[in-house]
mmJSON file of the N, C-alpha and C atoms, coordinates in Angstrom:
{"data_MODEL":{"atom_site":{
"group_PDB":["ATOM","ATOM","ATOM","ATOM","ATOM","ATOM","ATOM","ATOM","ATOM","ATOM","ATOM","ATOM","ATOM","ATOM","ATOM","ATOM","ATOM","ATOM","ATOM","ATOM","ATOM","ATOM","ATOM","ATOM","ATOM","ATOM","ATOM","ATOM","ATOM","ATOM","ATOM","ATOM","ATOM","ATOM","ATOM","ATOM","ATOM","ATOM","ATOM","ATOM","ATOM","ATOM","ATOM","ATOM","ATOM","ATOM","ATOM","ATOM","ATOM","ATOM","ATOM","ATOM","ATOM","ATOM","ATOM","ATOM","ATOM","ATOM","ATOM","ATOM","ATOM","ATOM","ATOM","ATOM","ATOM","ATOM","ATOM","ATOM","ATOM","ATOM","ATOM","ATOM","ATOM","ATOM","ATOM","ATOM","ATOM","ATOM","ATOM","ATOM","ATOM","ATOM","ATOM","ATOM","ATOM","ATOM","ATOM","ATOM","ATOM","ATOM","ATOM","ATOM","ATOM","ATOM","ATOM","ATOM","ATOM","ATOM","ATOM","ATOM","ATOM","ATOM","ATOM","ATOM","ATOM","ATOM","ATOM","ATOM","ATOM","ATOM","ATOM","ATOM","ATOM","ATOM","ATOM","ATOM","ATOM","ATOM","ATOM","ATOM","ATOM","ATOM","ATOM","ATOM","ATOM","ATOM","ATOM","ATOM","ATOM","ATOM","ATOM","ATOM","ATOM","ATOM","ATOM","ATOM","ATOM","ATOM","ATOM","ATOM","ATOM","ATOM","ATOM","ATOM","ATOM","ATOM","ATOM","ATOM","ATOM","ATOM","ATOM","ATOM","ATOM","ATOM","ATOM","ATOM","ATOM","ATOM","ATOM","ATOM","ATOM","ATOM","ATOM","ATOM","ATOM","ATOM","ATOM","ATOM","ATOM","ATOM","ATOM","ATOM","ATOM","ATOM","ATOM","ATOM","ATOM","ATOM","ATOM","ATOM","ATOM","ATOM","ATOM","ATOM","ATOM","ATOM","ATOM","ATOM","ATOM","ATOM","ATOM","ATOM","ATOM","ATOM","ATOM","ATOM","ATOM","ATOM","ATOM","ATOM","ATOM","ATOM","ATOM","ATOM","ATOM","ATOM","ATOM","ATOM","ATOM","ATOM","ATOM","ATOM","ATOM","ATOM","ATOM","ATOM","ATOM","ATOM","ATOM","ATOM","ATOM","ATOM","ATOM","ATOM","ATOM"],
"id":[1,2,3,4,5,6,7,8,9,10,11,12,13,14,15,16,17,18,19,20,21,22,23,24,25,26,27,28,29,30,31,32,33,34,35,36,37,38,39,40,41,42,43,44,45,46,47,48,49,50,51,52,53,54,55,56,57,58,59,60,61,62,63,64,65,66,67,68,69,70,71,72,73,74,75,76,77,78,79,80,81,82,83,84,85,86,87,88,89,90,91,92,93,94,95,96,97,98,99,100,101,102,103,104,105,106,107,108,109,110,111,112,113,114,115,116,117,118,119,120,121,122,123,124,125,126,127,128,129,130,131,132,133,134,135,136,137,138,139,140,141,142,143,144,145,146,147,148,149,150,151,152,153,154,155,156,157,158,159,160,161,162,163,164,165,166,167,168,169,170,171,172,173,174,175,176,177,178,179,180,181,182,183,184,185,186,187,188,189,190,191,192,193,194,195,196,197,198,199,200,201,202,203,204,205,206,207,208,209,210,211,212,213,214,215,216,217,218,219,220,221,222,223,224,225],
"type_symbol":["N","C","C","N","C","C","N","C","C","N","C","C","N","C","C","N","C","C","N","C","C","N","C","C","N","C","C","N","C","C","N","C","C","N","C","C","N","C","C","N","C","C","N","C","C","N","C","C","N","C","C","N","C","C","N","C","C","N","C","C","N","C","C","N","C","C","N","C","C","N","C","C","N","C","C","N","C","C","N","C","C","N","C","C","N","C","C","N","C","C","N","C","C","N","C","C","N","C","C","N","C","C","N","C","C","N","C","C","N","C","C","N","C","C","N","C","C","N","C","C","N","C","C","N","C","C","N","C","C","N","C","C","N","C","C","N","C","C","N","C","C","N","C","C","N","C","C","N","C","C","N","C","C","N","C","C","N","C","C","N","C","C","N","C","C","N","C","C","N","C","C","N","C","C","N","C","C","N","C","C","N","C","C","N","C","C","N","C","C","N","C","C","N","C","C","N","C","C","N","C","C","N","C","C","N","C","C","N","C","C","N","C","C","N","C","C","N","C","C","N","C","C","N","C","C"],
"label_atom_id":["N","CA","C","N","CA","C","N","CA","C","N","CA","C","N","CA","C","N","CA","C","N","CA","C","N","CA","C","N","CA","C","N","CA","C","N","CA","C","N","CA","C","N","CA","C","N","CA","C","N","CA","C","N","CA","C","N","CA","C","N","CA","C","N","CA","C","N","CA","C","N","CA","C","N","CA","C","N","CA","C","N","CA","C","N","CA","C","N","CA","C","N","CA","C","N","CA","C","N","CA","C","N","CA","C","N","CA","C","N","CA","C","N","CA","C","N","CA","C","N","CA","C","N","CA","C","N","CA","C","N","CA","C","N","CA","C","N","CA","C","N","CA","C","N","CA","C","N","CA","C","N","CA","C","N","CA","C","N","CA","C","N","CA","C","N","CA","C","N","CA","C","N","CA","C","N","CA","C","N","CA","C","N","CA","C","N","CA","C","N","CA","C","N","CA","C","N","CA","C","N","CA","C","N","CA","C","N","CA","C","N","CA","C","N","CA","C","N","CA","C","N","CA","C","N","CA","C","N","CA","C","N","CA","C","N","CA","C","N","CA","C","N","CA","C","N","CA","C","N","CA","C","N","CA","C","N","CA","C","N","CA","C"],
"label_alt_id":[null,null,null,null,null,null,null,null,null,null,null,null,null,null,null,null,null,null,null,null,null,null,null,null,null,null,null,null,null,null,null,null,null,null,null,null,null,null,null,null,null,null,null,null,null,null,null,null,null,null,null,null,null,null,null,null,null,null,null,null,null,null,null,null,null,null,null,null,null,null,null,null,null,null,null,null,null,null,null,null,null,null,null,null,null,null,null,null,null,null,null,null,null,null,null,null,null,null,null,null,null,null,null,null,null,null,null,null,null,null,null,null,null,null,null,null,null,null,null,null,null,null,null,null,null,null,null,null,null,null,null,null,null,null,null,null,null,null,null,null,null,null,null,null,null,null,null,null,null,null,null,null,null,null,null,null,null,null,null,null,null,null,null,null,null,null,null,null,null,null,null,null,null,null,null,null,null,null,null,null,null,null,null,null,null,null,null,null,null,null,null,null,null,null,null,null,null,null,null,null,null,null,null,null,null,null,null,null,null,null,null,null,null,null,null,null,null,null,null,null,null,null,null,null,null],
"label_comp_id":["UNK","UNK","UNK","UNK","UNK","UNK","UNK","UNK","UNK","UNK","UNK","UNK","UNK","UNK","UNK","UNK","UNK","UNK","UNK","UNK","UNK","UNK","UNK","UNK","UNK","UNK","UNK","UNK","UNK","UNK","UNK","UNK","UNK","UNK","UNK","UNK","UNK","UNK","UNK","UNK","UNK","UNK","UNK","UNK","UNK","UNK","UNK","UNK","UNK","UNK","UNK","UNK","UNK","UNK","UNK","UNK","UNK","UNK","UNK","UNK","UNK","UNK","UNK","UNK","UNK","UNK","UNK","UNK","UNK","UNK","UNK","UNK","UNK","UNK","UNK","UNK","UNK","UNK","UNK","UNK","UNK","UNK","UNK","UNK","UNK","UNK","UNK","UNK","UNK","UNK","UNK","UNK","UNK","UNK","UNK","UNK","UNK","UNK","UNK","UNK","UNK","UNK","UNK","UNK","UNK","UNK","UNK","UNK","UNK","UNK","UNK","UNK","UNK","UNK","UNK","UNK","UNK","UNK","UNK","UNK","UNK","UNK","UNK","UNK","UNK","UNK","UNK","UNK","UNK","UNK","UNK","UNK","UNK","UNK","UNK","UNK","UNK","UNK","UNK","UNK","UNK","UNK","UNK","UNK","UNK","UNK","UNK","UNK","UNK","UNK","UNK","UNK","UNK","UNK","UNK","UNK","UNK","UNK","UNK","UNK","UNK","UNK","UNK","UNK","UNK","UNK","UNK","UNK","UNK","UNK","UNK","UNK","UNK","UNK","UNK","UNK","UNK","UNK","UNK","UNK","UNK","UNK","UNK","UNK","UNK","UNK","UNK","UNK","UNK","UNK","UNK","UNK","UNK","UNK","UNK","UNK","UNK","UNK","UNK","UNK","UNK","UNK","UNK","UNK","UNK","UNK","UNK","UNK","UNK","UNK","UNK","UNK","UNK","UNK","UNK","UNK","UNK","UNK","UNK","UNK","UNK","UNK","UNK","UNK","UNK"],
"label_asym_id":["A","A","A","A","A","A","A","A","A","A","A","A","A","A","A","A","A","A","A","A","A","A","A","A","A","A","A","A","A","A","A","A","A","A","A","A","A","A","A","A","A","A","A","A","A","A","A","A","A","A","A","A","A","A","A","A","A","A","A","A","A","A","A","A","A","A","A","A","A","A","A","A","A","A","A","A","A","A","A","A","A","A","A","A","A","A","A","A","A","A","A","A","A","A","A","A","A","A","A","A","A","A","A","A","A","A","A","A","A","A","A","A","A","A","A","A","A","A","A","A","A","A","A","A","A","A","A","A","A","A","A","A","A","A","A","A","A","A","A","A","A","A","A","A","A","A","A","A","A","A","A","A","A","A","A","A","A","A","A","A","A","A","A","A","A","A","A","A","A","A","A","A","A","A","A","A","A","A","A","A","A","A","A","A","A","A","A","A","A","A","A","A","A","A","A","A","A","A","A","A","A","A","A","A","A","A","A","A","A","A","A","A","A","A","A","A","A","A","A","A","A","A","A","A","A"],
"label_entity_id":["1","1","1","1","1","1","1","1","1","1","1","1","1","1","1","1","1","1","1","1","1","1","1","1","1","1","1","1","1","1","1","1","1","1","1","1","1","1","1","1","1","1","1","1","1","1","1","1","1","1","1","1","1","1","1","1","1","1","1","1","1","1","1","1","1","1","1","1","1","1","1","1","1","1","1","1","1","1","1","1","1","1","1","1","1","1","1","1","1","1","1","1","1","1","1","1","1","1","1","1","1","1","1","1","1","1","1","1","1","1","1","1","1","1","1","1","1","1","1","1","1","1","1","1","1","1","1","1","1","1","1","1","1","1","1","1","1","1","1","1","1","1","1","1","1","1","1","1","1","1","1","1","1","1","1","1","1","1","1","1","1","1","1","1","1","1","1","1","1","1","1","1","1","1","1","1","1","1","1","1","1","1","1","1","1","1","1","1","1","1","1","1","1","1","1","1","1","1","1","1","1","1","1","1","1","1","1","1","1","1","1","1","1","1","1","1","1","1","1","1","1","1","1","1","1"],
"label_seq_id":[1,1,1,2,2,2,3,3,3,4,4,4,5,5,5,6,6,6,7,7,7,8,8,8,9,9,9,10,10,10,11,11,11,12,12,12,13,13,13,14,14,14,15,15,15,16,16,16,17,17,17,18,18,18,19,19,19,20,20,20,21,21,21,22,22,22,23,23,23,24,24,24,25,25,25,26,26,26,27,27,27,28,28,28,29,29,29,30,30,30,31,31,31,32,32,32,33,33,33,34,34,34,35,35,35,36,36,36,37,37,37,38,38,38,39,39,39,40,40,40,41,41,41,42,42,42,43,43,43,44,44,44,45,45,45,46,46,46,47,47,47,48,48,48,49,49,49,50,50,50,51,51,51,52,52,52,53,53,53,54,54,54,55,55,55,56,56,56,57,57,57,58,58,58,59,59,59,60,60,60,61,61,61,62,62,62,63,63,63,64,64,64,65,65,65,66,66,66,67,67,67,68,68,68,69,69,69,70,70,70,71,71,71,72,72,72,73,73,73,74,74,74,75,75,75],
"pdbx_PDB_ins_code":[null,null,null,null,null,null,null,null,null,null,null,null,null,null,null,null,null,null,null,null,null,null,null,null,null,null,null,null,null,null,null,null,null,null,null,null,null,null,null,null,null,null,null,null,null,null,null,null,null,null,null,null,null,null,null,null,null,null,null,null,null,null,null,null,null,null,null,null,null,null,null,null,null,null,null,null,null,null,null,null,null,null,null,null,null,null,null,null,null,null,null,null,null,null,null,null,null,null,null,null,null,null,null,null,null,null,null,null,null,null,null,null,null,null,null,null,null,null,null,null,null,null,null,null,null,null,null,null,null,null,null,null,null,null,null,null,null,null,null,null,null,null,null,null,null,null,null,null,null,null,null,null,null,null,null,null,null,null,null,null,null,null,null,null,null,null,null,null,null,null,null,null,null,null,null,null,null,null,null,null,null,null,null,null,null,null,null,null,null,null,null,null,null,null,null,null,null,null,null,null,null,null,null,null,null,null,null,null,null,null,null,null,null,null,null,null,null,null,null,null,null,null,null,null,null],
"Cartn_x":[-2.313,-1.168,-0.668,-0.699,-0.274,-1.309,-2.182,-3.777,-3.057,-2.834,-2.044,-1.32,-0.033,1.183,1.124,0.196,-0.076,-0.653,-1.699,-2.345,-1.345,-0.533,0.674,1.811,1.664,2.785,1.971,0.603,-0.278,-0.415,-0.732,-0.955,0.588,1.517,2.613,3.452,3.168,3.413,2.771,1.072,0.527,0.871,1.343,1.589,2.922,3.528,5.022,4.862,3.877,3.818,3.087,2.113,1.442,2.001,3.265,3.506,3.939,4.762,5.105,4.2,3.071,1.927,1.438,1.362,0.029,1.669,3.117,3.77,3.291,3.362,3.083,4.473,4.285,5.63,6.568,7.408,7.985,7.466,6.81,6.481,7.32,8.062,9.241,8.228,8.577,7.959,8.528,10.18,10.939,10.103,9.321,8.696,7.437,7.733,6.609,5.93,4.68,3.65,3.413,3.156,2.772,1.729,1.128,-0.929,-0.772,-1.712,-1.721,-2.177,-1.791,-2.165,-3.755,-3.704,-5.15,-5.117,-5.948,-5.823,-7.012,-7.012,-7.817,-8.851,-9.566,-10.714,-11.519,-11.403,-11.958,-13.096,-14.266,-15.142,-15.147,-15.257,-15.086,-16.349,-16.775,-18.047,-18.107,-19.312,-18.976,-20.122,-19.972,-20.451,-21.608,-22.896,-24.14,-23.866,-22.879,-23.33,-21.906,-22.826,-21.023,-21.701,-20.994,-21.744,-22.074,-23.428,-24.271,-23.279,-23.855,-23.558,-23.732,-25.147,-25.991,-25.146,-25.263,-24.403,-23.373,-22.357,-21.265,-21.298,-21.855,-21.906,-22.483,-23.234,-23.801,-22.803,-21.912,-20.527,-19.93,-19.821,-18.466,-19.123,-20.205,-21.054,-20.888,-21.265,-21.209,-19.399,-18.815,-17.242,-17.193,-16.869,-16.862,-17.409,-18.767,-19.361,-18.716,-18.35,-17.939,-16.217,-15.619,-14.414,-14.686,-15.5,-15.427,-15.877,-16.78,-17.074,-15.443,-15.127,-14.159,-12.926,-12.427,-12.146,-12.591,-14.287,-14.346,-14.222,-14.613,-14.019,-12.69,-11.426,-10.123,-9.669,-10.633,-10.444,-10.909],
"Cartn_y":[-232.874,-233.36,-232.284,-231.027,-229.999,-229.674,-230.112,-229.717,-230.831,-232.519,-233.205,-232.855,-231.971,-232.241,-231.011,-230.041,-228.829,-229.166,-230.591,-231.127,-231.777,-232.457,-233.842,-232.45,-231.21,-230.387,-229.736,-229.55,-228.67,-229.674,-230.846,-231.612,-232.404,-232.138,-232.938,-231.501,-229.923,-228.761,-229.073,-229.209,-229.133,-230.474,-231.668,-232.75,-232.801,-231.525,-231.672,-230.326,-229.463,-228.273,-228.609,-230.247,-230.411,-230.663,-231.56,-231.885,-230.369,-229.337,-228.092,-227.487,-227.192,-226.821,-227.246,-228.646,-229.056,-228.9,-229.136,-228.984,-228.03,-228.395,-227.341,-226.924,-225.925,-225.074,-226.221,-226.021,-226.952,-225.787,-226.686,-226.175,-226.246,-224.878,-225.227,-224.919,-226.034,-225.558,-224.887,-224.475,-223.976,-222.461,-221.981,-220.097,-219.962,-218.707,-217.979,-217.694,-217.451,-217.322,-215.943,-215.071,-213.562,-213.289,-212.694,-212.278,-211.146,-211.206,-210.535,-208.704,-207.955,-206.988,-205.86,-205.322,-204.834,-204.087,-203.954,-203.159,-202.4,-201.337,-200.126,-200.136,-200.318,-200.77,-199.46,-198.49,-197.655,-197.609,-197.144,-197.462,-196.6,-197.114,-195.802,-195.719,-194.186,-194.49,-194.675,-195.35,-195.536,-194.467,-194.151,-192.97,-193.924,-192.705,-193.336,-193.921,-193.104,-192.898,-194.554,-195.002,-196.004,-197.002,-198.084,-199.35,-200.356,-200.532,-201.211,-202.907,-203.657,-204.951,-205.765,-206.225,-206.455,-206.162,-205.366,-204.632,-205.084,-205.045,-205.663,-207.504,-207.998,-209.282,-209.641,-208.629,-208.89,-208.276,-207.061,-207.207,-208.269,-208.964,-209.822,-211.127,-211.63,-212.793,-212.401,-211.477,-211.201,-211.569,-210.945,-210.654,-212.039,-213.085,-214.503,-215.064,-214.921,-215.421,-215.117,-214.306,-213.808,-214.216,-214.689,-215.294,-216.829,-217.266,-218.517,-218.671,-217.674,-218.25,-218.054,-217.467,-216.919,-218.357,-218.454,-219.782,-220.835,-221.05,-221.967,-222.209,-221.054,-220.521,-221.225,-220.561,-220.891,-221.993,-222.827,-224.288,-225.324],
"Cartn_z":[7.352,8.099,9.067,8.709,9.221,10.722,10.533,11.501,13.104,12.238,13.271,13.888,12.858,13.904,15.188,14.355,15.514,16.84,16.436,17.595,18.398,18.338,18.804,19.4,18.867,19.321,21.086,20.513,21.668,22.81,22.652,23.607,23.678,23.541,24.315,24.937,24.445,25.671,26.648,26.761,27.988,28.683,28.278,28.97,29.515,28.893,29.288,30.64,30.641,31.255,32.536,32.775,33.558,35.61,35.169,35.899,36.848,35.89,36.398,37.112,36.412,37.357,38.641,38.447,39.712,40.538,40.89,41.597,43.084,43.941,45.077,45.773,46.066,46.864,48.115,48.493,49.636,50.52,51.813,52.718,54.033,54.791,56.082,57.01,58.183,59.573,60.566,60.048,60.815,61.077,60.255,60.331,60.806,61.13,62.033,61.03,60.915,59.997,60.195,59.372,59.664,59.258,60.541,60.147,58.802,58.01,56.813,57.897,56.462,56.881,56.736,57.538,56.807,55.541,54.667,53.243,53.577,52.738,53.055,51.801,51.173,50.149,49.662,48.781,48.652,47.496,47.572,46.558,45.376,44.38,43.467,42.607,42.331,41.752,40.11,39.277,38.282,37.417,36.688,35.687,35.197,35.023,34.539,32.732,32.529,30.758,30.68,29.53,29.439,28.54,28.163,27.53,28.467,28.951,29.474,29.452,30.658,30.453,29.131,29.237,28.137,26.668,26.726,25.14,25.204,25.612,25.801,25.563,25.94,25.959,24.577,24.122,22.392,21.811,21.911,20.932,20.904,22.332,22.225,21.729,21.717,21.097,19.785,19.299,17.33,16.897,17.657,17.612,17.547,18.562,18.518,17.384,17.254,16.108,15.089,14.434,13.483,13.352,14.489,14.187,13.878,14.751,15.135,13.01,12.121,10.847,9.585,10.617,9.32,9.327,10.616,11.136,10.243,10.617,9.41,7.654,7.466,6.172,5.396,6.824,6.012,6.284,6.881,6.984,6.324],
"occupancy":[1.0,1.0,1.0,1.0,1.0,1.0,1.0,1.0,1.0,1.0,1.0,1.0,1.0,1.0,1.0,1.0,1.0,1.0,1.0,1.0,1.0,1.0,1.0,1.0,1.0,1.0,1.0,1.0,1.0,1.0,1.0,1.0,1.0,1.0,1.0,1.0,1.0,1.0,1.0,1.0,1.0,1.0,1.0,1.0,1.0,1.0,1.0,1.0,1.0,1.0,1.0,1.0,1.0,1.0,1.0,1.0,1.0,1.0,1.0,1.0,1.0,1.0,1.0,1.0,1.0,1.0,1.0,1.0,1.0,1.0,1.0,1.0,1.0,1.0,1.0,1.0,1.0,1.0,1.0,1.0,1.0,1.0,1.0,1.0,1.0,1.0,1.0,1.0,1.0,1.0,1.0,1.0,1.0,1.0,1.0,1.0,1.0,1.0,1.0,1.0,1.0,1.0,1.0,1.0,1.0,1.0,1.0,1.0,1.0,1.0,1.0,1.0,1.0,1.0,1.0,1.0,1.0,1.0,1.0,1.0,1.0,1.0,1.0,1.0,1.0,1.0,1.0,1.0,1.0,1.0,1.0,1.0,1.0,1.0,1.0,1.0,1.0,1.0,1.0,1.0,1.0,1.0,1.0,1.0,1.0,1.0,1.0,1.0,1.0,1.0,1.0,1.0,1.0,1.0,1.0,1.0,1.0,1.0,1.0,1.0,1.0,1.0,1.0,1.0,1.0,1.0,1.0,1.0,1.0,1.0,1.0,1.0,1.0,1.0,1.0,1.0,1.0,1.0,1.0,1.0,1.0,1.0,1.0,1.0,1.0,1.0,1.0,1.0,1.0,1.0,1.0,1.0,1.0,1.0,1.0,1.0,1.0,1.0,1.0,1.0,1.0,1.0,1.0,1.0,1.0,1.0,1.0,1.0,1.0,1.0,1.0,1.0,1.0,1.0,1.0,1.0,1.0,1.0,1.0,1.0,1.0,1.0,1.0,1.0,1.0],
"B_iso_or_equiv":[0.0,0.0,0.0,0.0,0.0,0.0,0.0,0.0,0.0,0.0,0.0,0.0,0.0,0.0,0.0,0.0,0.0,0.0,0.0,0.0,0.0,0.0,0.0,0.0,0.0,0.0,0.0,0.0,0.0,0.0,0.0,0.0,0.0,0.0,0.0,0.0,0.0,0.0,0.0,0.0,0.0,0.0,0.0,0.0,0.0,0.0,0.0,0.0,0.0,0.0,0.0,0.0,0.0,0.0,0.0,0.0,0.0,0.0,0.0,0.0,0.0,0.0,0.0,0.0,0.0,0.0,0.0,0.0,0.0,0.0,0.0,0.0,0.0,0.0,0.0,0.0,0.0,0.0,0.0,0.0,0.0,0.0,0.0,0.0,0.0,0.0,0.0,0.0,0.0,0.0,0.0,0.0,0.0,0.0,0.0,0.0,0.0,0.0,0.0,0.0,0.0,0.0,0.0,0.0,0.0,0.0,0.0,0.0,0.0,0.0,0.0,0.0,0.0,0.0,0.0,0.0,0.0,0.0,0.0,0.0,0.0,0.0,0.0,0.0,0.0,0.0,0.0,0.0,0.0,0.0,0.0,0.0,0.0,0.0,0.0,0.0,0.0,0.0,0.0,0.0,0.0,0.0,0.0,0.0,0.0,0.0,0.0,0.0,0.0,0.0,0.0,0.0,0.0,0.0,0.0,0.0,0.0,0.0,0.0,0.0,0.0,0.0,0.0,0.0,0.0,0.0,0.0,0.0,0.0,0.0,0.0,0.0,0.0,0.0,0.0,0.0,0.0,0.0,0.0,0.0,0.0,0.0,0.0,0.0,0.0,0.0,0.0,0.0,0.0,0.0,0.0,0.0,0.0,0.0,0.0,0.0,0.0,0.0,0.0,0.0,0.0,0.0,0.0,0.0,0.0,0.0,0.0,0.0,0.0,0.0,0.0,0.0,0.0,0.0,0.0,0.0,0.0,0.0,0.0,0.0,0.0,0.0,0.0,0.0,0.0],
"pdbx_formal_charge":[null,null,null,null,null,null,null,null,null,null,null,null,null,null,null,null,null,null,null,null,null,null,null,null,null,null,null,null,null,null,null,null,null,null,null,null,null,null,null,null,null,null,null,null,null,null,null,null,null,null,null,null,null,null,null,null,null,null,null,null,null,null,null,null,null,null,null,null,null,null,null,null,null,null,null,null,null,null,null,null,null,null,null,null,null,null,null,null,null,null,null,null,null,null,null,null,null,null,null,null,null,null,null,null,null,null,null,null,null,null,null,null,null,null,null,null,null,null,null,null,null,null,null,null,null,null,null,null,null,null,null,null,null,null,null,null,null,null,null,null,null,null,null,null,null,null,null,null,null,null,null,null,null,null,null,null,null,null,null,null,null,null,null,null,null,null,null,null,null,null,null,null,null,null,null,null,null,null,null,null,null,null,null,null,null,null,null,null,null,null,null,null,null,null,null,null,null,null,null,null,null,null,null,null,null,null,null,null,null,null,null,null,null,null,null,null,null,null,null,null,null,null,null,null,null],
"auth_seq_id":[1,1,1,2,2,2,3,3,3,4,4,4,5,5,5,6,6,6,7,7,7,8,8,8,9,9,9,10,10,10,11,11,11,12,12,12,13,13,13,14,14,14,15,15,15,16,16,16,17,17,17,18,18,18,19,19,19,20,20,20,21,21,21,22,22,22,23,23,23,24,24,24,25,25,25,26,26,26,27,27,27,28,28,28,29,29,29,30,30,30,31,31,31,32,32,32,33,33,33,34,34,34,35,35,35,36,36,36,37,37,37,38,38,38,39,39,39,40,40,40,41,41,41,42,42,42,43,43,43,44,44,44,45,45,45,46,46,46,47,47,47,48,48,48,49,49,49,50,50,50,51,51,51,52,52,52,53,53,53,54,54,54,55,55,55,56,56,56,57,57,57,58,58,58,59,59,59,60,60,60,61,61,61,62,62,62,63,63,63,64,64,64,65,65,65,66,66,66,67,67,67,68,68,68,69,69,69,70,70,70,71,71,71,72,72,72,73,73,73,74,74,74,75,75,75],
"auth_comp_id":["UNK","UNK","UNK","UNK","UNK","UNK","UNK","UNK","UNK","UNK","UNK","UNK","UNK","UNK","UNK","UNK","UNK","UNK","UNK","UNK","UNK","UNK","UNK","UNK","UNK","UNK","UNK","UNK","UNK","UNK","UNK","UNK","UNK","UNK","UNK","UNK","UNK","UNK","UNK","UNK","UNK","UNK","UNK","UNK","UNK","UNK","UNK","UNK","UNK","UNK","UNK","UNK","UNK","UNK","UNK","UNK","UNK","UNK","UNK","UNK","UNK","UNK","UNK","UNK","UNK","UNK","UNK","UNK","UNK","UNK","UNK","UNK","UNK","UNK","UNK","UNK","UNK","UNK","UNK","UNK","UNK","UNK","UNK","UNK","UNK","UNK","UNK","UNK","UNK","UNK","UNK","UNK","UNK","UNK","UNK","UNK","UNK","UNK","UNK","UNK","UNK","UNK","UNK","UNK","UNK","UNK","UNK","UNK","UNK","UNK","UNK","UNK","UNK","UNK","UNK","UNK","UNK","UNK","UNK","UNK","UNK","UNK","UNK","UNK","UNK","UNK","UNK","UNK","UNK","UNK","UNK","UNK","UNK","UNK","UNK","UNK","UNK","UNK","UNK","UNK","UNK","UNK","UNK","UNK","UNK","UNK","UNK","UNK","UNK","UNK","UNK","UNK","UNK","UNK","UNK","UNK","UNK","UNK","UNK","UNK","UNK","UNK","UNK","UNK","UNK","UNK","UNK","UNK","UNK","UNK","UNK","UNK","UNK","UNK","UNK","UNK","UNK","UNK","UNK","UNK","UNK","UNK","UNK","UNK","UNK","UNK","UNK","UNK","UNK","UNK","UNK","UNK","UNK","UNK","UNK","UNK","UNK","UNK","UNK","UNK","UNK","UNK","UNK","UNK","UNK","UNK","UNK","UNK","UNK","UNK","UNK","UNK","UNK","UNK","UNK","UNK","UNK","UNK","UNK","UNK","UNK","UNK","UNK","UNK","UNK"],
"auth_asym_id":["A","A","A","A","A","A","A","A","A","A","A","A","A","A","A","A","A","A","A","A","A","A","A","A","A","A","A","A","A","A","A","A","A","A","A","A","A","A","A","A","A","A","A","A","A","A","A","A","A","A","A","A","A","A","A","A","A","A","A","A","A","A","A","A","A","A","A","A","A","A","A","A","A","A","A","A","A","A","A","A","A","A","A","A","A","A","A","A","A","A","A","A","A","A","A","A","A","A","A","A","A","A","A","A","A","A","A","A","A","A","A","A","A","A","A","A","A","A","A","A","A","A","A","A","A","A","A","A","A","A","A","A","A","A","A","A","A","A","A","A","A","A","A","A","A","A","A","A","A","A","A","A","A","A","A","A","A","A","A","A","A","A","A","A","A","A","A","A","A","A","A","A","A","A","A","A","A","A","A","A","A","A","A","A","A","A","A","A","A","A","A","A","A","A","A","A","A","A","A","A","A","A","A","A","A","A","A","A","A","A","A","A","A","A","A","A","A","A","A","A","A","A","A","A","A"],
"auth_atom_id":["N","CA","C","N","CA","C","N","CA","C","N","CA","C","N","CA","C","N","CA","C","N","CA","C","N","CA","C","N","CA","C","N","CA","C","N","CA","C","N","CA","C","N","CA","C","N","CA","C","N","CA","C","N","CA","C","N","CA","C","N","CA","C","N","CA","C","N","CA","C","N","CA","C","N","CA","C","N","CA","C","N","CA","C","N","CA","C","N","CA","C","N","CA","C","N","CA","C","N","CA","C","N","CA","C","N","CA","C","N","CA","C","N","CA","C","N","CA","C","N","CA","C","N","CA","C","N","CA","C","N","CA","C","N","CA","C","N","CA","C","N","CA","C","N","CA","C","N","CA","C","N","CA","C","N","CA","C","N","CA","C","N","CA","C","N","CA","C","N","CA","C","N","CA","C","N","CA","C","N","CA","C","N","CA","C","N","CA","C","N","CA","C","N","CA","C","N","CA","C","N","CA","C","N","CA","C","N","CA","C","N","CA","C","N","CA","C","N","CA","C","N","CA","C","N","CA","C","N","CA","C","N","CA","C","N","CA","C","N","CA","C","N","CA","C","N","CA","C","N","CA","C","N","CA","C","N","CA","C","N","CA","C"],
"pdbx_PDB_model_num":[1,1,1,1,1,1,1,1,1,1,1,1,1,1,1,1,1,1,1,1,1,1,1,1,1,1,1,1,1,1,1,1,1,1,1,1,1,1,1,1,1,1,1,1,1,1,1,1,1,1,1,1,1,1,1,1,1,1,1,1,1,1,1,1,1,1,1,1,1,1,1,1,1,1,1,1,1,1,1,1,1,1,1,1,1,1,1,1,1,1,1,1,1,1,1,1,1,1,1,1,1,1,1,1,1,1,1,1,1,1,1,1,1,1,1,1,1,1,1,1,1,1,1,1,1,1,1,1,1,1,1,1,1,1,1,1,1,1,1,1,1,1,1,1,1,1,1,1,1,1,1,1,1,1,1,1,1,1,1,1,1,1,1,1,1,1,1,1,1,1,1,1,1,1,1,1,1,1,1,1,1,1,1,1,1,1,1,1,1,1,1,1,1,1,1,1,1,1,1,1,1,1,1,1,1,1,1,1,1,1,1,1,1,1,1,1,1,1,1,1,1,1,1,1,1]
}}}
């Protein structure tokens, strides 16, 4: 019963939160539009030694995995 009402609570926030969102700004035509400015972009270098992509994406896959069982567990 408890699993329901969490569901009926999650989906009537986001149904109550939806309309807020998709809302778009009021747009005036009374203003001058201002050209953006330039930004200055500097590169920075990254160090050879570190945890690889790859590796990273297999921590965070085990990590997931390993919640997503425990999850099932206490359910």
């Amino acid at each position: 019963m408890r699993r329901r009402v969490v569901s009926w609570v999650f989906a009537g926030a986001v149904g109550l939160m939806a309309p807020v969102v998709a809302a778009s700004p009021a747009v005036e035509d009374g203003r001058d539009t201002v050209a953006p400015t330039p930004v200055a972009v500097q590169r920075v270098s990254v160090p050879a030694f570190g945890l690889r992509d790859e590796a990273a994406m297999v921590l965070v896959g085990t990590a997931l995995i390993g919640l997503a069982a425990a999850v099932r567990r206490a359910a």
